[in-house]
C-alpha positions as CSV (number, residue, x, y, z in Angstrom):
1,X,0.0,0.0,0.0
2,X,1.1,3.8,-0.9
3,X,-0.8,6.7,1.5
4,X,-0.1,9.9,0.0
5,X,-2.5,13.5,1.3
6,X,-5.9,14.3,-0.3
7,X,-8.1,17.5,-0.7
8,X,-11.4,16.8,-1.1
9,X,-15.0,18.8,-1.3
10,X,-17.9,16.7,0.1
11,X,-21.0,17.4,-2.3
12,X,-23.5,15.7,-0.5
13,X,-23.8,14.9,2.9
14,X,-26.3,13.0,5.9
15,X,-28.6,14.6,8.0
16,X,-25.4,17.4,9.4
17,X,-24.2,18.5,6.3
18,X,-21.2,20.2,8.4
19,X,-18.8,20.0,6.1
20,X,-20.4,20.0,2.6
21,X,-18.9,22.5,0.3
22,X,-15.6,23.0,2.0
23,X,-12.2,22.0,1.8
24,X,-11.3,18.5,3.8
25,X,-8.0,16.7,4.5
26,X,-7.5,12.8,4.3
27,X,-5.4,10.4,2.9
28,X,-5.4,8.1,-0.5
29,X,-4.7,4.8,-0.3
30,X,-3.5,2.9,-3.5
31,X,-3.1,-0.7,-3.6
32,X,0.3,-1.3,-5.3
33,X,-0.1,-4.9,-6.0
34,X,-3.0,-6.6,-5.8
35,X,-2.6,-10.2,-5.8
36,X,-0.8,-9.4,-3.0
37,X,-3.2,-7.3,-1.2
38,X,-5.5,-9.3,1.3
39,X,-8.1,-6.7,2.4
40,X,-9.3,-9.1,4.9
41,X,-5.9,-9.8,6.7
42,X,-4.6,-6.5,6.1
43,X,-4.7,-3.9,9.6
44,X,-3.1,-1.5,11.4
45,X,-0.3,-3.2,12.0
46,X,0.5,-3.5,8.4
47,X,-0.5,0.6,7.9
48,X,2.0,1.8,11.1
49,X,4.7,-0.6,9.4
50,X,4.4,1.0,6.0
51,X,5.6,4.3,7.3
52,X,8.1,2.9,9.9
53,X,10.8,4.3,7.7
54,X,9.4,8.1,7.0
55,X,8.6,8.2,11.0
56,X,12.3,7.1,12.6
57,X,13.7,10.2,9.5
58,X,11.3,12.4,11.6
59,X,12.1,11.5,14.7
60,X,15.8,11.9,14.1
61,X,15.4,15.3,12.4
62,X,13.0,16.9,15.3
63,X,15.2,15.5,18.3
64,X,17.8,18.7,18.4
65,X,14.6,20.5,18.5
66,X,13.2,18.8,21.8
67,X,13.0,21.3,24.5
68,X,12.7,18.4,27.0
């Protein structure tokens, strides 16, 4: 799985139509290979994992900025 951000406009909405018409923030998912994909095993575990790398570069680049 790749996650990259999203921008996204809701045009319809339930009942509390709080957010239709304006400007939300979420996250794509893309499935990279499918026959390896199993939706029904896949969970957060496997999410977390997938940015395991990305997260350890932040932590090592915000540490000398750590006030405590």
């Amino acid at each position: 799985m790749e996650f990259r951000e999203a921008y996204f406009s809701p045009t319809s909405a339930g009942q509390k139509p709080a957010l239709l018409n304006k400007l939300c923030a979420g996250v794509e998912v893309k499935i990279v290979d499918r026959a390896a994909y199993d939706p029904i095993r896949a969970d957060v575990a496997d999410v977390v994992g997938a940015w395991a790398d990305e997260l350890a570069a932040f932590d090592r680049q915000r540490r000398p900025y750590l006030l405590y």
